[in-house]
Structures are given as structure tokens and as C-alpha cells.
C-alpha positions as YAML, in Angstrom:
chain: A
units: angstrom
residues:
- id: 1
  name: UNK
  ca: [-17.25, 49.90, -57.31]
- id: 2
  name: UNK
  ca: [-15.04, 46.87, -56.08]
- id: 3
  name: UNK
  ca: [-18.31, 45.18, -54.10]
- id: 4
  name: UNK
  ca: [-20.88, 45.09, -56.74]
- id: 5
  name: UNK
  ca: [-21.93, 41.72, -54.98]
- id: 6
  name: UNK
  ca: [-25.54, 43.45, -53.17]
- id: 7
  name: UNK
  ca: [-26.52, 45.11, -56.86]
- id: 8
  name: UNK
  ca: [-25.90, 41.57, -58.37]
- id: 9
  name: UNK
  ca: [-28.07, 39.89, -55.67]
- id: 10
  name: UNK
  ca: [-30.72, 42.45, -56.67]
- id: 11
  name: UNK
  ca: [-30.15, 41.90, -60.46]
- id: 12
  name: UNK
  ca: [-30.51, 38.05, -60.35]
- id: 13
  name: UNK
  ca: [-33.79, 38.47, -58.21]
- id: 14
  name: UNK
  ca: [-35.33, 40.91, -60.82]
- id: 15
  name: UNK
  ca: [-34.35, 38.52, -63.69]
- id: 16
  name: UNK
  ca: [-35.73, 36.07, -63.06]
- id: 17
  name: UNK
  ca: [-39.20, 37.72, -62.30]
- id: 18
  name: UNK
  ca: [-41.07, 36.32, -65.54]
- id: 19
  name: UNK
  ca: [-42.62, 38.84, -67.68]
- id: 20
  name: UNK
  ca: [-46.85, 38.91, -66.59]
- id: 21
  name: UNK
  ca: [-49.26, 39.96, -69.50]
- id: 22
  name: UNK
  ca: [-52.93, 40.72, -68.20]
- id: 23
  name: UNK
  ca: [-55.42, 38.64, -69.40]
- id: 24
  name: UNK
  ca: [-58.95, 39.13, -69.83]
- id: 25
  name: UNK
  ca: [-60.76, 39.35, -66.53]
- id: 26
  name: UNK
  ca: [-63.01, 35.82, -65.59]
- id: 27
  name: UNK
  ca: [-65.86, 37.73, -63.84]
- id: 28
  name: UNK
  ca: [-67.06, 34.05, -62.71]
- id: 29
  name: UNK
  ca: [-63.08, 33.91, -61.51]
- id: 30
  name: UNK
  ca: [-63.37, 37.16, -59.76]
- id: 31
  name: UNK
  ca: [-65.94, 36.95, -57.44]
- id: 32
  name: UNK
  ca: [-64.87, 33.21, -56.50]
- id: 33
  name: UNK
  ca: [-61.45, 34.67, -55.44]
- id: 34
  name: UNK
  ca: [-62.75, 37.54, -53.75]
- id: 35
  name: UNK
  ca: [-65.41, 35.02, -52.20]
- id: 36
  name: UNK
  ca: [-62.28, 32.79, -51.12]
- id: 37
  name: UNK
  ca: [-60.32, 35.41, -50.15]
- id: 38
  name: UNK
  ca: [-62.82, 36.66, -47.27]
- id: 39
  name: UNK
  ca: [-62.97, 32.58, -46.21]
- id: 40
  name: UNK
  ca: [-66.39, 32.98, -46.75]
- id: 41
  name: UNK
  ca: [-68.59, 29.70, -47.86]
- id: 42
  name: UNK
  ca: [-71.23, 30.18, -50.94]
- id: 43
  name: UNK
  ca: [-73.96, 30.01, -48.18]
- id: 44
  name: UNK
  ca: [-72.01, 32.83, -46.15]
- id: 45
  name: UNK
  ca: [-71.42, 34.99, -49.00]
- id: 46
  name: UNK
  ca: [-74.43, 35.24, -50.88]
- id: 47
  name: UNK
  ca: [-75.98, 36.03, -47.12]
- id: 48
  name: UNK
  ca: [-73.94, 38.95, -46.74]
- id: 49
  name: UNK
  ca: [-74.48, 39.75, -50.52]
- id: 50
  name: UNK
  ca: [-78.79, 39.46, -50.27]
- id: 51
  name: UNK
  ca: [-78.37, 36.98, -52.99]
- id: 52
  name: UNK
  ca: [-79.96, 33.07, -53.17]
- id: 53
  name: UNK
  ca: [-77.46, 30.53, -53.16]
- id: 54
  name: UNK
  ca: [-78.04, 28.90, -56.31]
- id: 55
  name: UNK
  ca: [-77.57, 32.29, -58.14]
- id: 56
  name: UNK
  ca: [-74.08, 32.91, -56.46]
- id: 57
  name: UNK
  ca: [-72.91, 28.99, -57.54]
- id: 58
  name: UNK
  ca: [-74.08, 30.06, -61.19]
- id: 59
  name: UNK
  ca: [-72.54, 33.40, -61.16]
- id: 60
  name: UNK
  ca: [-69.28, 31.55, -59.79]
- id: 61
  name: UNK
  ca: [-69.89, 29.28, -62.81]
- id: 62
  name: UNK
  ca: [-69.96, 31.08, -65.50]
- id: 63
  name: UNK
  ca: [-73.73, 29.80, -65.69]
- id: 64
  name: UNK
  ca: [-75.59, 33.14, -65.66]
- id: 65
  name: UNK
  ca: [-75.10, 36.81, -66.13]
- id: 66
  name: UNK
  ca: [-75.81, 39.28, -63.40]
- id: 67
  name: UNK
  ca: [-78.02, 41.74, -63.71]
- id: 68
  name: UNK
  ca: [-76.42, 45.38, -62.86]
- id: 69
  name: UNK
  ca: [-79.46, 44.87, -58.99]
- id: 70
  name: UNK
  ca: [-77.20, 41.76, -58.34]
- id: 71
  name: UNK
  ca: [-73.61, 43.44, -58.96]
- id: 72
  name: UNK
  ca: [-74.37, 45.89, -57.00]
- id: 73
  name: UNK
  ca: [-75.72, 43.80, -54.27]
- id: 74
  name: UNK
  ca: [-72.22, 41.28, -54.59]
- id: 75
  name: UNK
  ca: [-70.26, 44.31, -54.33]
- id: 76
  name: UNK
  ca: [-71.79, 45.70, -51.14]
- id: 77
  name: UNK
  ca: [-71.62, 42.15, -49.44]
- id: 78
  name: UNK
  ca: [-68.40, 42.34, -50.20]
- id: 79
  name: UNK
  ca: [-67.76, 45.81, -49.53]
- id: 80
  name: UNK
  ca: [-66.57, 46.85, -52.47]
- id: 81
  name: UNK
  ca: [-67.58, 49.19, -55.51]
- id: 82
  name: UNK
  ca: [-68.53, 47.59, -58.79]
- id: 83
  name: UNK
  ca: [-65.73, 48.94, -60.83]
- id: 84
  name: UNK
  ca: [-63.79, 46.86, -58.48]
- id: 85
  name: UNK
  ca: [-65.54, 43.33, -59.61]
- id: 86
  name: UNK
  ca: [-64.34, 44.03, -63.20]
- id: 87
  name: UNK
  ca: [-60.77, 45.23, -62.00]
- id: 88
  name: UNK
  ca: [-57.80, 42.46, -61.89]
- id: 89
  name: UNK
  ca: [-55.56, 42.25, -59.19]
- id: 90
  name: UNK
  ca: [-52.63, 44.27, -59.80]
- id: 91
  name: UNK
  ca: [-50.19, 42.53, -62.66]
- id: 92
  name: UNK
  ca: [-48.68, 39.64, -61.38]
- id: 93
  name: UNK
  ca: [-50.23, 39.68, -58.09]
- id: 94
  name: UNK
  ca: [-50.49, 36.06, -56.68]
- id: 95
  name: UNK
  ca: [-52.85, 36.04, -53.06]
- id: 96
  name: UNK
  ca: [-52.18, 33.25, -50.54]
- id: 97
  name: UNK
  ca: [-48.23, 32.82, -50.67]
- id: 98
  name: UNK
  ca: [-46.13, 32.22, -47.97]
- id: 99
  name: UNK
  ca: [-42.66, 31.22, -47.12]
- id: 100
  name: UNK
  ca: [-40.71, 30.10, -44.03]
- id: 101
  name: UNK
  ca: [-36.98, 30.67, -43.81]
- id: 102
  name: UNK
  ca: [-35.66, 28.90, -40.60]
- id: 103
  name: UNK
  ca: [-32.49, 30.59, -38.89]
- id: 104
  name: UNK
  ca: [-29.59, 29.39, -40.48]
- id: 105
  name: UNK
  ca: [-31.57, 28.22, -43.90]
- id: 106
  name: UNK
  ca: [-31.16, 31.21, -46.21]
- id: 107
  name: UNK
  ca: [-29.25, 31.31, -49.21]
- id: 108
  name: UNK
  ca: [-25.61, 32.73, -48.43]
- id: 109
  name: UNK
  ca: [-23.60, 35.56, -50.53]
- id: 110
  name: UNK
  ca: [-20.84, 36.51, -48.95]
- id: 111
  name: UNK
  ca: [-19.12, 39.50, -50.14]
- id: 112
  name: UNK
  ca: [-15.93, 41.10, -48.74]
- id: 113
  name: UNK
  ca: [-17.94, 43.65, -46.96]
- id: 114
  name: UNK
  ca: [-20.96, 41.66, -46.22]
- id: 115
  name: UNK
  ca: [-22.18, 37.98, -45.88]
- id: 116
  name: UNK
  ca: [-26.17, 37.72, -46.39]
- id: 117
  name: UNK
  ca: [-28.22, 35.30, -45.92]
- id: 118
  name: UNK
  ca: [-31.31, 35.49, -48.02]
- id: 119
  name: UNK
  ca: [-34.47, 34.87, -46.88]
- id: 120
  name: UNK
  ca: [-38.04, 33.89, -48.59]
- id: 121
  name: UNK
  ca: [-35.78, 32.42, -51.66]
- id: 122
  name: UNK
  ca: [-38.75, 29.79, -52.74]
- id: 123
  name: UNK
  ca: [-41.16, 33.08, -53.55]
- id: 124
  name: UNK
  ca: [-41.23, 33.90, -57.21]
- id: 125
  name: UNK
  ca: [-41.95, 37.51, -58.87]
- id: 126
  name: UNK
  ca: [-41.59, 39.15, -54.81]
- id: 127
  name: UNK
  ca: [-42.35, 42.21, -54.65]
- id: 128
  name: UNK
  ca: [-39.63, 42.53, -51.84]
- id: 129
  name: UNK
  ca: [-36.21, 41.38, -51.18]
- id: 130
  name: UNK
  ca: [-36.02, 40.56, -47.59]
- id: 131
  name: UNK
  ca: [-32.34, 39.35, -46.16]
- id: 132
  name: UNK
  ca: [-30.15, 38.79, -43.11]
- id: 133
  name: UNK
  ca: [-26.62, 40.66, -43.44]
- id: 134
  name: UNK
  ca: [-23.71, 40.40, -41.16]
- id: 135
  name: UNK
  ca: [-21.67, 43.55, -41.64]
- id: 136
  name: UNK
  ca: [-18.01, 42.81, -41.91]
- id: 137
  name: UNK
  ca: [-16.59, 46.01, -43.06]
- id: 138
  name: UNK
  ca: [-15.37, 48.42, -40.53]
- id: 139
  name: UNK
  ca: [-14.36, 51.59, -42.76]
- id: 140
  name: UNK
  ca: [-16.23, 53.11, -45.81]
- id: 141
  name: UNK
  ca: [-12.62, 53.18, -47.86]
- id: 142
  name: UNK
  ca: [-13.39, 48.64, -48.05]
- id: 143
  name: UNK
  ca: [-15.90, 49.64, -50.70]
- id: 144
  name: UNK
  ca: [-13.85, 51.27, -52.91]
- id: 145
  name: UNK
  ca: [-17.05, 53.59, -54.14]
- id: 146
  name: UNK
  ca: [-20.93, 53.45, -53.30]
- id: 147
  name: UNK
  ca: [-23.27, 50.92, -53.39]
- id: 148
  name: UNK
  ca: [-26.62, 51.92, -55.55]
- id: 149
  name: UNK
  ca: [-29.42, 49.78, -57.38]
- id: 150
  name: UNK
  ca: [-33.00, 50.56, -58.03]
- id: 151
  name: UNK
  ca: [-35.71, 50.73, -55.94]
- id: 152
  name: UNK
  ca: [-35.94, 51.86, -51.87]
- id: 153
  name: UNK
  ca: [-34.43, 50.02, -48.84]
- id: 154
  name: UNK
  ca: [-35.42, 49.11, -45.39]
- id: 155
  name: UNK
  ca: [-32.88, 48.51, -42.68]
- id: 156
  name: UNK
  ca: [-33.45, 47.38, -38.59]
- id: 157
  name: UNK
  ca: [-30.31, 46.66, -36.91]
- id: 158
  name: UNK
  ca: [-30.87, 42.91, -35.01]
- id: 159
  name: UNK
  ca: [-27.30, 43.16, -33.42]
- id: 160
  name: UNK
  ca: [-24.02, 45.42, -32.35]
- id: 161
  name: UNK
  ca: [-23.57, 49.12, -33.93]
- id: 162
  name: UNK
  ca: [-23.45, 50.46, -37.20]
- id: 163
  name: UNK
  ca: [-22.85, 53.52, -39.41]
- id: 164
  name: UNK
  ca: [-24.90, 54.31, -42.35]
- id: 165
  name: UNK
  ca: [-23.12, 56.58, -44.76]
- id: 166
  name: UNK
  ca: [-25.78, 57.83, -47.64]
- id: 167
  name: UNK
  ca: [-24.78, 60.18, -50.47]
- id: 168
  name: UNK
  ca: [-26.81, 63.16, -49.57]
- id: 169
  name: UNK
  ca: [-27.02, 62.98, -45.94]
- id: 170
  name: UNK
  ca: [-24.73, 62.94, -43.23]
- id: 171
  name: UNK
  ca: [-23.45, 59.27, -41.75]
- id: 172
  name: UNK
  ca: [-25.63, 58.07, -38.88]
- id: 173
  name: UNK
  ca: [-25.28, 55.66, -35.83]
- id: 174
  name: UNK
  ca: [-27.83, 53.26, -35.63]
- id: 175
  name: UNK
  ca: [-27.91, 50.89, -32.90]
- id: 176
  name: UNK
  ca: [-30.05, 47.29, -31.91]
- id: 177
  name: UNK
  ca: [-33.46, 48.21, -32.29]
- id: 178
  name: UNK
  ca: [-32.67, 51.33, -34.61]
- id: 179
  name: UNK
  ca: [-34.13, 51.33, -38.43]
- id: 180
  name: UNK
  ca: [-33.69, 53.54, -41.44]
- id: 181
  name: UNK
  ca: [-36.10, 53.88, -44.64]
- id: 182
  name: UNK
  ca: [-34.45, 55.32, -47.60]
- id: 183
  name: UNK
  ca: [-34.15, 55.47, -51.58]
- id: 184
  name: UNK
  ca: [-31.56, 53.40, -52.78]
- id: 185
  name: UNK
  ca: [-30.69, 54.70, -55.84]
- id: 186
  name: UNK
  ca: [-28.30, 57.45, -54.02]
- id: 187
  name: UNK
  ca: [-24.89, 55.88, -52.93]
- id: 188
  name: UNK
  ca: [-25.14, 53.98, -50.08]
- id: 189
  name: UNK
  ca: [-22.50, 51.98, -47.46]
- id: 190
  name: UNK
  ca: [-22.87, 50.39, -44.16]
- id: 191
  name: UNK
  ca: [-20.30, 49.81, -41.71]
- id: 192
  name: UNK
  ca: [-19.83, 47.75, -38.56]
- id: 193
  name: UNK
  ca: [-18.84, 49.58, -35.86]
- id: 194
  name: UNK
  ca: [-19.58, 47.28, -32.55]
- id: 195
  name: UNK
  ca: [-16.32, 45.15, -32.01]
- id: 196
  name: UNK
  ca: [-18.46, 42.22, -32.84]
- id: 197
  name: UNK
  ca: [-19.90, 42.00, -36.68]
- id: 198
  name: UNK
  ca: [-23.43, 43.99, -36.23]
- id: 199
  name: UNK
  ca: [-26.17, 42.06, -38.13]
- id: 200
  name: UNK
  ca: [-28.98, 43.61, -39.89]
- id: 201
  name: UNK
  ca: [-32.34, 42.99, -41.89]
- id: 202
  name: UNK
  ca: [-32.66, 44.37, -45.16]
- id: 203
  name: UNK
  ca: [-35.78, 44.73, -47.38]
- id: 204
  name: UNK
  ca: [-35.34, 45.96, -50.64]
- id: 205
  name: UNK
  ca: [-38.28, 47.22, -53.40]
- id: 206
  name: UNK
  ca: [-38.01, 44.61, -56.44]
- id: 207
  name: UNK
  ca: [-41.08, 46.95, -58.69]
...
């Protein structure tokens, strides 16, 4: 493969996702986050949960133990089971995270067969790899072999015409508007074929 550029963007993304060891779950932690999550005040939450006020802050606190009556009651306010207060968020998982990416302000790779723009570059440990790609190439022979990396791949088509060749399936035409969903580990190319450069939006899986 002569344009490895798109597996390297991928590699340098997954390397520098820091390695996440569990640690043992704050129950005082946990229902403040779920609490928080819900934008729910101490006075609105232990309301929903049948619970006085002063027991929720101490709960929150570390300051008392729940009995099993009050789990259960937390948990139905905040509709959830009780095996769910004692499970973590899923490894790594950070709630409240946003980025903007104005047009024009991604991070630029430019290949010989694409130029991207990547978007969302501030997030750490994503989950996803969202980018912008202009597609330059306008035959299948500029990539001198497939493309394939781990993981699956979204693709819309923002502007112009293109043709998606896959490994195991026949090329398709997509046009503006027109998406595709598949596994990118199976060879995979994508060529302009609008006179103009078409321009897509990627997402690729990071787990």
C-alpha cells in the first residue's frame, strides 16, 4: 500500500489513548454523578428518590451507609436497578465532553489521494474518529493496493460524486446526501468521480 497515510491517522489517534485501569467504585461518587448527570438539585433528587434531604447530602458524602430500603428507593428515583449504583461507567468513559471544530479549523493530512481535515482533535481517549475528507483521487490504480485498519467506518457524502470500491462487494455510486456503514477491516478505496473534488465525512470506531 503506497497511501498508508488514513491507517497512520488512525494509529496516532489510538496511541495516544492512555491506558484506563478501573478503580474501585466511590458509591458516595456514584450517585452524585448520576444525581448531576440528570441536572437534578439534592432537593430534586431525593424528591423523586422518597428520600429526606439530609440523608441524600450524607449518602453523597460518604457520611452514612444506605440501608438496602434506601438503595432501592435511589435507584427507582433514578430509574435504575441497584446493580446499576455499584456498576462504573464503562472503562474510560468521561460524561460531559464536548468539542467545537469551526469550518476551516481541523487539523490537515493531506495524502496523495486524500486531504482531511480532522475534526474534534482537543477530545482525548474518543471513542470515534470523526473527519472532513476531500477526495482527490479519480481511479482506484492511485492507491496502489487497499486501504484497511481496525474498527468500522461511517461515510455521508457533503459534496460532488463518488465511488466506493470495498473488497467483498461490488463498487457503488454514492452521491450528496448518500451514506454507507461498513467494517473497515476489508480493503477499502474511495474515488472522486464529480469533476469537482467530492468531499465527505468520515467516522471511524477507535474501541
Amino acid at each position: 500500500m503506497t497511501d498508508s497515510q488514513q491507517p497512520k491517522i488512525l494509529r496516532i489517534e489510538r496511541e495516544s489513548m492512555p491506558e484506563h485501569r478501573p478503580e474501585p467504585l466511590d458509591l458516595a461518587s456514584r450517585v452524585r454523578d448520576l444525581r448531576k448527570a440528570r441536572g437534578w438539585t439534592l432537593e430534586q433528587a431525593a424528591k423523586q428518590a422518597g428520600l429526606a434531604r439530609s440523608t441524600l447530602s450524607k449518602i453523597e458524602n460518604g457520611q452514612m451507609s444506605p440501608t438496602f430500603d434506601a438503595l432501592k428507593k435511589l435507584a427507582e428515583g433514578l430509574a435504575i436497578s441497584v446493580p446499576q449504583l455499584f456498576t462504573p461507567p464503562s472503562s474510560g468513559q468521561i460524561t460531559g465532553r464536548m468539542a467545537v471544530t469551526k469550518s476551516g479549523e481541523g487539523a490537515a493530512q493531506i495524502t496523495t489521494t486524500y486531504e482531511h481535515e480532522l475534526l474534534a482533535g482537543p477530545l482525548t481517549r474518543k471513542k470515534m474518529l470523526p473527519y472532513r475528507a476531500r477526495i482527490r483521487a479519480r481511479s482506484f490504480e492511485e492507491f496502489g493496493g487497499w486501504v484497511r485498519h481496525d474498527g468500522e467506518e461511517f461515510l455521508y457524502v457533503l459534496t460532488g460524486t463518488i465511488r466506493l470500491f470495498t473488497e467483498y462487494y461490488a463498487p457503488v455510486d454514492l452521491k450528496r446526501g448518500d451514506s454507507a456503514y461498513y467494517d473497515a477491516s476489508q480493503g477499502h478505496n474511495v474515488i472522486s468521480t464529480s469533476q469537482e473534488d467530492a468531499t465527505v465525512l468520515w467516522v471511524t470506531s477507535l474501541d
